[in-house]
PDBQT receptor file of N, H, CA, C and O in Angstrom, charges set to zero:
ATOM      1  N   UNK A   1      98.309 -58.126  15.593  1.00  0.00    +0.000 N 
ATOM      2  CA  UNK A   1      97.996 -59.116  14.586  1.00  0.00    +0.000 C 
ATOM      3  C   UNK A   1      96.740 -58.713  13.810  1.00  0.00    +0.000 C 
ATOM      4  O   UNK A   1      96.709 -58.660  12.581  1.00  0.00    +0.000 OA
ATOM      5  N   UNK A   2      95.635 -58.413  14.665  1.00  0.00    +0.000 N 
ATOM      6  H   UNK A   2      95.660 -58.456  15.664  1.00  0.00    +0.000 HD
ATOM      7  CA  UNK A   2      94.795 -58.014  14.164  1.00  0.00    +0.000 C 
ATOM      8  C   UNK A   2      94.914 -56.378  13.228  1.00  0.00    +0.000 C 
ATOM      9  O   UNK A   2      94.138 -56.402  12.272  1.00  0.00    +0.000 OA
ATOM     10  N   UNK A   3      95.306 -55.717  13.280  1.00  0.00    +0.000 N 
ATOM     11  H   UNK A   3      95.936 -55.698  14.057  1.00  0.00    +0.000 HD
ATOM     12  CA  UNK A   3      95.755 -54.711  12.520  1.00  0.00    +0.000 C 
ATOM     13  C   UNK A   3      96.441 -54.689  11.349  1.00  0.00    +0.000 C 
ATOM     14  O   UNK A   3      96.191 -54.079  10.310  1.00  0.00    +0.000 OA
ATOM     15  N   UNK A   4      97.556 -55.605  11.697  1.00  0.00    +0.000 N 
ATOM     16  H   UNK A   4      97.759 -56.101  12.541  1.00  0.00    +0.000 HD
ATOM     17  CA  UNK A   4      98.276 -56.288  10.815  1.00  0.00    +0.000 C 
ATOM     18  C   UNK A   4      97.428 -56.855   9.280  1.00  0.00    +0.000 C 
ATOM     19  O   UNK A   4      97.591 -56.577   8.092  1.00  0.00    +0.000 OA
ATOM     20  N   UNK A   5      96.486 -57.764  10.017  1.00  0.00    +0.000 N 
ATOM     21  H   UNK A   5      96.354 -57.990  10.982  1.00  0.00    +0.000 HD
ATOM     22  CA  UNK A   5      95.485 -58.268   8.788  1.00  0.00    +0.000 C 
ATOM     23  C   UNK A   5      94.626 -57.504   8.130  1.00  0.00    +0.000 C 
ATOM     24  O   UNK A   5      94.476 -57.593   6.912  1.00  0.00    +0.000 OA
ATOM     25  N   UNK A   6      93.791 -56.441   9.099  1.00  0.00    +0.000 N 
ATOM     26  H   UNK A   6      93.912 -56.370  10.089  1.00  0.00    +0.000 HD
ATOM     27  CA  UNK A   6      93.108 -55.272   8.488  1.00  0.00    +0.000 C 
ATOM     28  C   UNK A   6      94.116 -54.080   8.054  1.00  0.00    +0.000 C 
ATOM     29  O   UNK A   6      93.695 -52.924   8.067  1.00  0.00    +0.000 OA
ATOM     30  N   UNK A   7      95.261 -54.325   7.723  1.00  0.00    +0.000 N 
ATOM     31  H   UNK A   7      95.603 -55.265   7.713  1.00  0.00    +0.000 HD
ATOM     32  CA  UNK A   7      95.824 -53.541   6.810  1.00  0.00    +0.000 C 
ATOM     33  C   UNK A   7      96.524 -53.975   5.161  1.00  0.00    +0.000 C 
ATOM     34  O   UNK A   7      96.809 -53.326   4.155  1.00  0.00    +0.000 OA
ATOM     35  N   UNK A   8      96.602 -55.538   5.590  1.00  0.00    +0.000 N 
ATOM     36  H   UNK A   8      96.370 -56.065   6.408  1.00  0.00    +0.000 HD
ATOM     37  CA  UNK A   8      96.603 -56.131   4.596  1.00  0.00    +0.000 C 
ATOM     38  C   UNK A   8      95.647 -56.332   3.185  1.00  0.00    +0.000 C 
ATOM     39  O   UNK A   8      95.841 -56.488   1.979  1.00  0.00    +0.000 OA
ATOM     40  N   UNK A   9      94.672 -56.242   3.977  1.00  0.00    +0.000 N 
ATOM     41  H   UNK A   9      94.514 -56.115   4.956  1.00  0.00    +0.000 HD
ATOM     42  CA  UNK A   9      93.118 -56.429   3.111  1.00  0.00    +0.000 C 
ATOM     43  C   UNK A   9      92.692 -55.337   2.616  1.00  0.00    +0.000 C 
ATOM     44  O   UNK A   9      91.837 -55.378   1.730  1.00  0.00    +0.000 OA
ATOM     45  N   UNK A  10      93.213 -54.085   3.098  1.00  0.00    +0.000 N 
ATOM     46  H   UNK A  10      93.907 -54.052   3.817  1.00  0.00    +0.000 HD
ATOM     47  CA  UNK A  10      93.135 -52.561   3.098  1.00  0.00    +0.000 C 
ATOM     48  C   UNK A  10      93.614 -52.651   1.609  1.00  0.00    +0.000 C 
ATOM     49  O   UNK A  10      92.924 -52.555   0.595  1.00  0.00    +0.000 OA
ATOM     50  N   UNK A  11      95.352 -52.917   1.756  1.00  0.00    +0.000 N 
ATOM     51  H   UNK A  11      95.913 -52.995   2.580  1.00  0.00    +0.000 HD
ATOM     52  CA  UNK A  11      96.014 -53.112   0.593  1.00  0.00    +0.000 C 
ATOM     53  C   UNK A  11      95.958 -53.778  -0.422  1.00  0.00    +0.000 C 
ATOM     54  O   UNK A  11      96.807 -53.589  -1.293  1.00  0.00    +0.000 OA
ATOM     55  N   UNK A  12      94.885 -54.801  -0.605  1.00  0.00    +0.000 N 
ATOM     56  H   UNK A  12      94.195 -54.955   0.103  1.00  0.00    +0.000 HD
ATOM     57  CA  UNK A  12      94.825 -55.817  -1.121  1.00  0.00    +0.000 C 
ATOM     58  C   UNK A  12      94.126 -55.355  -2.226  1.00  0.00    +0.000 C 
ATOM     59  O   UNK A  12      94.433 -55.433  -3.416  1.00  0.00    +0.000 OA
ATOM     60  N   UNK A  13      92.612 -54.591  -1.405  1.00  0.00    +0.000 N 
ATOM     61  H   UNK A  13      92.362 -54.527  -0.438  1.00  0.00    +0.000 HD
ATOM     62  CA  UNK A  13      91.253 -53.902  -1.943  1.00  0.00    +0.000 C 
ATOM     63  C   UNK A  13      91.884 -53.027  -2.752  1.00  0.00    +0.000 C 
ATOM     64  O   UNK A  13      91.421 -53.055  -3.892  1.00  0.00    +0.000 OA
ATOM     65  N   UNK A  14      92.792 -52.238  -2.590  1.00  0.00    +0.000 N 
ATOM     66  H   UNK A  14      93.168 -52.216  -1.663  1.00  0.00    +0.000 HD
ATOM     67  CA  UNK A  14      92.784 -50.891  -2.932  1.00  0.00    +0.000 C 
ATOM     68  C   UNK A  14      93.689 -50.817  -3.726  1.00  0.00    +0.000 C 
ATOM     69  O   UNK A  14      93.750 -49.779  -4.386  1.00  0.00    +0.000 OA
ATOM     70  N   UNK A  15      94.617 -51.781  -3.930  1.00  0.00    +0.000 N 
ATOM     71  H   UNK A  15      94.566 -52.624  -3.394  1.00  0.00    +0.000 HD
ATOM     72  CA  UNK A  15      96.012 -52.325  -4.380  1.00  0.00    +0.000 C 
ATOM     73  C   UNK A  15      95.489 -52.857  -5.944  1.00  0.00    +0.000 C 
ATOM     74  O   UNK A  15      95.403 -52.379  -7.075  1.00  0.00    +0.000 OA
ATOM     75  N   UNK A  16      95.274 -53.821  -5.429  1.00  0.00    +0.000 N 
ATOM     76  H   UNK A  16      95.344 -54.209  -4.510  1.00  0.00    +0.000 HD
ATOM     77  CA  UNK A  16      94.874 -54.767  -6.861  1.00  0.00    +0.000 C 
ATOM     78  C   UNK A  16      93.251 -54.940  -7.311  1.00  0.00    +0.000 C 
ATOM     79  O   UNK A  16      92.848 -54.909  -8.474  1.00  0.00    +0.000 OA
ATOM     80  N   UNK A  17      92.403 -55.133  -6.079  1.00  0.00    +0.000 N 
ATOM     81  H   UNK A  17      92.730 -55.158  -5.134  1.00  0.00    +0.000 HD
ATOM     82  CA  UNK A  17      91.202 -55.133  -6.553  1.00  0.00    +0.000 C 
ATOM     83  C   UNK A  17      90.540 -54.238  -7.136  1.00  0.00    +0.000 C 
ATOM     84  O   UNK A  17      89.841 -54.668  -8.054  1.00  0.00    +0.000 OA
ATOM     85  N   UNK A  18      90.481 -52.829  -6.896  1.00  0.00    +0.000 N 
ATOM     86  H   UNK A  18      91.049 -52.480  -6.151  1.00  0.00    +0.000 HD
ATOM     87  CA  UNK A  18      90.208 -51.711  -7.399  1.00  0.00    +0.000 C 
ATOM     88  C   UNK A  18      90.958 -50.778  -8.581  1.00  0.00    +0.000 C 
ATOM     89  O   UNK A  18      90.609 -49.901  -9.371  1.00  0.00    +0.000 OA
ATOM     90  N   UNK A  19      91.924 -51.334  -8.307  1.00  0.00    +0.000 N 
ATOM     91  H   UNK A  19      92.207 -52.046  -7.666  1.00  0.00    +0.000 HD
ATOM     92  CA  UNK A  19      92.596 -50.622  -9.526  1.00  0.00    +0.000 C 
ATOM     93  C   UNK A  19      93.450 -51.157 -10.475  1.00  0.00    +0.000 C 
ATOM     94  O   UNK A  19      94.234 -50.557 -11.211  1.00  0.00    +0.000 OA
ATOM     95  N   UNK A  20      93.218 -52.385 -10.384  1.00  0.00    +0.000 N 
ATOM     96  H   UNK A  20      92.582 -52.872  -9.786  1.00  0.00    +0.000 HD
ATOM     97  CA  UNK A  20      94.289 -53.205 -11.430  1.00  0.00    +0.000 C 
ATOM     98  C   UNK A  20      93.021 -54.218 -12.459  1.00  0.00    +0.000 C 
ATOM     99  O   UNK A  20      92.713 -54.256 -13.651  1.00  0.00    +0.000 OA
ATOM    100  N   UNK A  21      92.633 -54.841 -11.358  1.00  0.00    +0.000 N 
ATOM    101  H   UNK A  21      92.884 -54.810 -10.390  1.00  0.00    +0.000 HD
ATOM    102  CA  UNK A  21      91.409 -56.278 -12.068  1.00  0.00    +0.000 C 
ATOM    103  C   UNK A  21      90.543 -55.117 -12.903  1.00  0.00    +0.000 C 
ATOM    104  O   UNK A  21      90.199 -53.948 -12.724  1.00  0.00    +0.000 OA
ATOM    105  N   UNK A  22      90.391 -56.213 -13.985  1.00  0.00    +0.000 N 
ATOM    106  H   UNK A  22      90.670 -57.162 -14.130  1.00  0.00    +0.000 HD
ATOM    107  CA  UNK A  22      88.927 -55.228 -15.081  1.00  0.00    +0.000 C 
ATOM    108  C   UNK A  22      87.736 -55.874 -14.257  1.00  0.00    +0.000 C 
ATOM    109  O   UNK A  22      87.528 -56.774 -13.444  1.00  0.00    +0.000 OA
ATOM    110  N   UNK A  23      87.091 -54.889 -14.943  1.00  0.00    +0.000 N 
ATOM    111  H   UNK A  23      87.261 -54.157 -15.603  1.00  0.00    +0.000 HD
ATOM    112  CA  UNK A  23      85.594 -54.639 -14.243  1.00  0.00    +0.000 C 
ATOM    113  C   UNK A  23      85.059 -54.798 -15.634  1.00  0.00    +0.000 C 
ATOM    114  O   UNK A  23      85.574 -54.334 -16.651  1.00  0.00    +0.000 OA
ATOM    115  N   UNK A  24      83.773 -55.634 -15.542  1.00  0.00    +0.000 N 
ATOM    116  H   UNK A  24      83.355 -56.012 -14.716  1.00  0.00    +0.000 HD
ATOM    117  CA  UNK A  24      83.165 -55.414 -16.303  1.00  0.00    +0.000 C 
ATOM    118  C   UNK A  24      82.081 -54.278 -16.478  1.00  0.00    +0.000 C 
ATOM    119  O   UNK A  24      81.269 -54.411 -17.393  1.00  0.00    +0.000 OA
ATOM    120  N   UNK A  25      82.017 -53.154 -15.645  1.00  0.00    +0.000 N 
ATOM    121  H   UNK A  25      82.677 -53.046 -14.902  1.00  0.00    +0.000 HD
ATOM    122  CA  UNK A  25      81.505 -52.504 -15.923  1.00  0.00    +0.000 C 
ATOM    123  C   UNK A  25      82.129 -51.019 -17.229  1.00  0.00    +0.000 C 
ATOM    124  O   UNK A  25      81.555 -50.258 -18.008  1.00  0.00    +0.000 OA
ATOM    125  N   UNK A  26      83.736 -51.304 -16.765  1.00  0.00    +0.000 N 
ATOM    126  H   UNK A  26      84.203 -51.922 -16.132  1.00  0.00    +0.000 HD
ATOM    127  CA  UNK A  26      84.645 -50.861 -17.771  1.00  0.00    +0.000 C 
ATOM    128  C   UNK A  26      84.689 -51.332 -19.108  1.00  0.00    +0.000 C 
ATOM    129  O   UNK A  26      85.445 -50.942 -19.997  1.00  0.00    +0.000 OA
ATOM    130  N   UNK A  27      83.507 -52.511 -19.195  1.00  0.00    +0.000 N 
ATOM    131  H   UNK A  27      82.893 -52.828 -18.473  1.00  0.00    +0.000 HD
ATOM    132  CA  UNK A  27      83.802 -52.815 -20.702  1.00  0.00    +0.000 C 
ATOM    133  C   UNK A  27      85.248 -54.021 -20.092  1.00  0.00    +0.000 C 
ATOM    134  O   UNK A  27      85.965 -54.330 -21.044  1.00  0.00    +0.000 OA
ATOM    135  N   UNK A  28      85.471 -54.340 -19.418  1.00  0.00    +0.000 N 
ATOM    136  H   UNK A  28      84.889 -54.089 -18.645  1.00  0.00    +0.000 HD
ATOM    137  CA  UNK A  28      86.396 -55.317 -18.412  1.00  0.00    +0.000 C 
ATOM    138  C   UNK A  28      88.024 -54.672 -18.894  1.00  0.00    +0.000 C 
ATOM    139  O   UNK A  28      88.877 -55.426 -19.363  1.00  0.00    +0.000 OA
ATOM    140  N   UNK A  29      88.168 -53.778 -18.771  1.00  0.00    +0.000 N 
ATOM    141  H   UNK A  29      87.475 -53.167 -18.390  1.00  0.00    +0.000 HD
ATOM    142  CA  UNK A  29      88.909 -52.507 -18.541  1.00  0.00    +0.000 C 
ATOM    143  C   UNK A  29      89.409 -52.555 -17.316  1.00  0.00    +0.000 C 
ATOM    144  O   UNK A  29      88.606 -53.076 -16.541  1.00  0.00    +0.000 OA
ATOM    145  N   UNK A  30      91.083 -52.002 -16.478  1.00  0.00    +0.000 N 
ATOM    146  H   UNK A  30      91.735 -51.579 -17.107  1.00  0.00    +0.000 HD
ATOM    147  CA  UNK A  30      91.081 -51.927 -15.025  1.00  0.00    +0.000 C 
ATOM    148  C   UNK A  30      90.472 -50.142 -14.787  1.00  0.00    +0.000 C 
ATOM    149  O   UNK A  30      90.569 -49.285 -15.665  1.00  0.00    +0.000 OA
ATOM    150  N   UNK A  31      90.084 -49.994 -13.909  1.00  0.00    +0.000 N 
ATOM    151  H   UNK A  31      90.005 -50.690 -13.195  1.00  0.00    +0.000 HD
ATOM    152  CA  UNK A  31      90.120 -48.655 -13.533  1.00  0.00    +0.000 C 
ATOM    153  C   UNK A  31      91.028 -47.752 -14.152  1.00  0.00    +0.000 C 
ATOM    154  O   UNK A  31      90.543 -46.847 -14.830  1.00  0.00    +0.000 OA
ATOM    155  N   UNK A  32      92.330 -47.847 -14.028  1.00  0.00    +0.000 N 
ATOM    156  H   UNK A  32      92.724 -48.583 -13.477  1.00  0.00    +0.000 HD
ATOM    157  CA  UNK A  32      93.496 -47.158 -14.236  1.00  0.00    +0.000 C 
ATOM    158  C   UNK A  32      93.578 -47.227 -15.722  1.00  0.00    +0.000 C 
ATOM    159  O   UNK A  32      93.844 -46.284 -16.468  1.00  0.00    +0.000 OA
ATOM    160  N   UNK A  33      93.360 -48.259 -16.008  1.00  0.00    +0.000 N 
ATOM    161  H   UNK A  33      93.144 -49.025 -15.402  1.00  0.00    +0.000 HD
ATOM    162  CA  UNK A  33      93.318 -47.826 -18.145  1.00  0.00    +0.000 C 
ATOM    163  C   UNK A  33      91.872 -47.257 -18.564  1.00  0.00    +0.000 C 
ATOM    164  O   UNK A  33      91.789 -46.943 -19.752  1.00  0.00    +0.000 OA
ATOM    165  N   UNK A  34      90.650 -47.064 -17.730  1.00  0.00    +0.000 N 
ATOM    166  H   UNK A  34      90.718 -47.319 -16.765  1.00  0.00    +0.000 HD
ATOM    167  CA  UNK A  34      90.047 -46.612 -18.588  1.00  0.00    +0.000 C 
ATOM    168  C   UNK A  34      90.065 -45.147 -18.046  1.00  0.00    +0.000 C 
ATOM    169  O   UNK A  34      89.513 -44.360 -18.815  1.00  0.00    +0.000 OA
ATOM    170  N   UNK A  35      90.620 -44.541 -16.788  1.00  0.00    +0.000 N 
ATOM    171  H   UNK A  35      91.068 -45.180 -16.163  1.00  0.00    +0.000 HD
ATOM    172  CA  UNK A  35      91.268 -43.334 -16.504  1.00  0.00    +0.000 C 
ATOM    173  C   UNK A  35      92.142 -42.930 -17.588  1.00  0.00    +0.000 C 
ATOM    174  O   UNK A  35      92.245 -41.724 -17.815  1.00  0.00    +0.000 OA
ATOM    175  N   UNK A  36      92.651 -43.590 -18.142  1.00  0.00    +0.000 N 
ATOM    176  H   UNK A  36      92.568 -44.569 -17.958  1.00  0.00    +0.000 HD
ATOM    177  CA  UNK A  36      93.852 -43.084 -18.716  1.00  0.00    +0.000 C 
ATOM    178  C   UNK A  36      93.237 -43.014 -20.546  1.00  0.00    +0.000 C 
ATOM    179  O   UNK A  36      93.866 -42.328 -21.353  1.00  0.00    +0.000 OA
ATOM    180  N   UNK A  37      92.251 -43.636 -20.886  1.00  0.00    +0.000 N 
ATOM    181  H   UNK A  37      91.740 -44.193 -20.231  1.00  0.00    +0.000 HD
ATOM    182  CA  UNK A  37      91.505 -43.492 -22.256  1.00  0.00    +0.000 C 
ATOM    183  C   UNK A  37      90.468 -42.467 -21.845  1.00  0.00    +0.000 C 
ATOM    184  O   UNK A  37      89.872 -41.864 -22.738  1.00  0.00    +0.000 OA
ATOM    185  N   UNK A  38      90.196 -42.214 -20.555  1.00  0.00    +0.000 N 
ATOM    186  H   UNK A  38      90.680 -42.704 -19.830  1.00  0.00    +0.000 HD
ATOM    187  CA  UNK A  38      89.233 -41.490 -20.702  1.00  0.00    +0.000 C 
ATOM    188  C   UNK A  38      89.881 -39.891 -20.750  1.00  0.00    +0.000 C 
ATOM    189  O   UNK A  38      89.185 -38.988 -21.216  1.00  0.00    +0.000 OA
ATOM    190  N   UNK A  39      91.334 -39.601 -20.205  1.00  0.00    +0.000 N 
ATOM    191  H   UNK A  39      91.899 -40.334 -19.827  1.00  0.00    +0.000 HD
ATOM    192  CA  UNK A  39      92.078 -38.582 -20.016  1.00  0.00    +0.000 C 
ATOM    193  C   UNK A  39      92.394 -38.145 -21.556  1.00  0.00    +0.000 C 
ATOM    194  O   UNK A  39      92.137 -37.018 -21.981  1.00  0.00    +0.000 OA
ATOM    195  N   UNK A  40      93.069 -39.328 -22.446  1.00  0.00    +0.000 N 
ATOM    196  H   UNK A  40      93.278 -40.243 -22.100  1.00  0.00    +0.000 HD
ATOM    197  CA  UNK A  40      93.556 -39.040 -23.444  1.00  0.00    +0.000 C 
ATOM    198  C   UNK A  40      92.566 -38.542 -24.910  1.00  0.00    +0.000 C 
ATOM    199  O   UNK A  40      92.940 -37.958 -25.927  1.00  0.00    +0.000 OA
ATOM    200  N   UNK A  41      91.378 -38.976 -24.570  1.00  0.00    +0.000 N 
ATOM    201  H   UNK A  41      91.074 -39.451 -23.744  1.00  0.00    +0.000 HD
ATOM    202  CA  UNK A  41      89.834 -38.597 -25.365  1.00  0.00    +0.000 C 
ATOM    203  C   UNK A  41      89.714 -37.060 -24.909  1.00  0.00    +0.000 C 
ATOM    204  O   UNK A  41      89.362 -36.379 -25.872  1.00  0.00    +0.000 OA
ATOM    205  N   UNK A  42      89.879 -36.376 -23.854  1.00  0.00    +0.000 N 
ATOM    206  H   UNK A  42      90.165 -36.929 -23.072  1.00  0.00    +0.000 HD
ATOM    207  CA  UNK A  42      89.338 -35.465 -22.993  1.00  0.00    +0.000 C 
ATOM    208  C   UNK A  42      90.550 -34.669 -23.983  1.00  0.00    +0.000 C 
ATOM    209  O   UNK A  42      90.177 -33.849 -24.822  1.00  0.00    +0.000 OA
ATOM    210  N   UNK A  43      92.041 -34.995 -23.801  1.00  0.00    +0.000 N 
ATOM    211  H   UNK A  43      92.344 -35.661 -23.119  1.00  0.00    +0.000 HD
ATOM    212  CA  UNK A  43      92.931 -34.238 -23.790  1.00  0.00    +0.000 C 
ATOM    213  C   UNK A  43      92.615 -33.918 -25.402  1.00  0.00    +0.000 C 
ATOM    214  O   UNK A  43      92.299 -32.768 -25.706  1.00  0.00    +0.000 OA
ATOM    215  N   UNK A  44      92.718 -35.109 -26.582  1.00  0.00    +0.000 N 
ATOM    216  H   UNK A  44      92.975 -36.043 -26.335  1.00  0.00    +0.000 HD
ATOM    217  CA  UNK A  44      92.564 -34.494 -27.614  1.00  0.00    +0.000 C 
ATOM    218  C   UNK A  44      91.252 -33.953 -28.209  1.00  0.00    +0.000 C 
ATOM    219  O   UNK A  44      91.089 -33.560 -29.364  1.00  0.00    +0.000 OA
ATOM    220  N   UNK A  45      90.401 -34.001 -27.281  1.00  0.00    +0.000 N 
ATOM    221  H   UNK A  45      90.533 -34.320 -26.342  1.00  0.00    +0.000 HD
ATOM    222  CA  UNK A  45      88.879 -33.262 -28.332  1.00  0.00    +0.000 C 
ATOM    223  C   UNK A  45      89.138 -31.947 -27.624  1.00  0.00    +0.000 C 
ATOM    224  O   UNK A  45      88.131 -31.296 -27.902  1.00  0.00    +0.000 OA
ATOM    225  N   UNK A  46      89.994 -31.108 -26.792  1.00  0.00    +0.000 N 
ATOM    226  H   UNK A  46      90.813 -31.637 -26.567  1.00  0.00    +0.000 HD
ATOM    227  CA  UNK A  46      90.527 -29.746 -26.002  1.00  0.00    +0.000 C 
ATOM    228  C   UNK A  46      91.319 -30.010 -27.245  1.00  0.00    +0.000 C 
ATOM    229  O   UNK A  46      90.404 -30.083 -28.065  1.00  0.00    +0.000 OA
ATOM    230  N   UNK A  47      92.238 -30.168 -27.805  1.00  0.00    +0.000 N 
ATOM    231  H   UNK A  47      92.982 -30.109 -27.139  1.00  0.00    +0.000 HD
ATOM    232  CA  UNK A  47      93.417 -30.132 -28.850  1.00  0.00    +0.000 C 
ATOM    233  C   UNK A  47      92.566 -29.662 -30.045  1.00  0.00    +0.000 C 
ATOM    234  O   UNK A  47      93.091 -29.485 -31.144  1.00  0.00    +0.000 OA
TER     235      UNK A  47
């Protein structure tokens, strides 16, 4: 049971809290979109 729950919360953190919710430090951006503006800036100033 107990495992059970500390794997839940594992998933929870890492799932949605970290990589989905904006952050306001992103400019309130999720992780994963400002990865993905920061990839596509990178890719075309190399272009």
């Amino acid at each position: 049971m107990r495992h059970e729950a500390n794997a839940d919360a594992a998933s929870y953190i890492l799932g949605y809290y970290s990589q989905i919710r904006p952050h306001s430090f992103n400019n309130y951006l999720s992780p994963v979109e400002k990865e993905r503006q920061f990839f596509n800036k990178t890719l075309l100033e190399v272009v």
